[in-house]
C-alpha positions, 0 to 999 in steps of 0.5 A: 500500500503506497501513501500520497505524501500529502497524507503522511504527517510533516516530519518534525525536526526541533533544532538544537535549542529546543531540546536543551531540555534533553540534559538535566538540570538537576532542578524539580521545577517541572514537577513539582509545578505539576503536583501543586497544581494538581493540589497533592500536598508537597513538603520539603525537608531541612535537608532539601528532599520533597516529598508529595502525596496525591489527594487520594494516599495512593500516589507518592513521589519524591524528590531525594537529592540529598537522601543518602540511601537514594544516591547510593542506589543511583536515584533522585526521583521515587514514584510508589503507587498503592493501586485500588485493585492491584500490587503496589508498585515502585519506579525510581530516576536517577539523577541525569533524568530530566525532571520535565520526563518524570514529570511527563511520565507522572502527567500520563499516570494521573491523567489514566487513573483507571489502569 
C-alpha cells in the first residue's frame, strides 16, 4: 500500500535549542509545578528532599537529592503507587533524568487513573 505524501504527517525536526531540555538540570521545577497544581500536598525537608502525596494516599513521589540511601542506589526521583485493585508498585530516576520526563511520565499516570 503506497501513501500520497500529502497524507503522511510533516516530519518534525526541533533544532538544537529546543531540546536543551534533553540534559538535566538537576532542578524539580517541572514537577513539582505539576503536583501543586494538581493540589497533592508537597513538603520539603531541612535537608532539601520533597516529598508529595496525591489527594487520594495512593500516589507518592519524591524528590531525594540529598537522601543518602537514594544516591547510593543511583536515584533522585521515587514514584510508589498503592493501586485500588492491584500490587503496589515502585519506579525510581536517577539523577541525569530530566525532571520535565518524570514529570511527563507522572502527567500520563494521573491523567489514566483507571489502569
Amino acid at each position: 500500500m503506497n501513501a500520497s505524501s500529502t497524507l503522511l504527517p510533516a516530519v518534525v525536526r526541533p533544532t538544537v535549542e529546543e531540546r536543551a531540555w534533553l540534559s538535566s538540570d538537576h532542578c524539580a521545577g517541572p514537577v513539582l509545578e505539576l503536583l501543586g497544581a494538581l493540589g497533592w500536598a508537597i513538603v520539603d525537608t531541612p535537608e532539601a528532599n520533597v516529598h508529595c502525596t496525591s489527594p487520594d494516599g495512593r500516589v507518592y513521589v519524591g524528590w531525594l537529592p540529598e537522601d543518602t540511601t537514594a544516591w547510593k542506589r543511583g536515584i533522585v526521583w521515587q514514584v510508589r503507587v498503592i493501586p485500588a485493585d492491584a500490587e503496589p508498585w515502585v519506579q525510581e530516576f536517577g539523577p541525569y533524568t530530566p525532571s520535565e520526563a518524570v514529570a511527563g511520565f507522572i502527567a500520563t499516570l494521573v491523567a489514566t487513573p483507571s489502569r
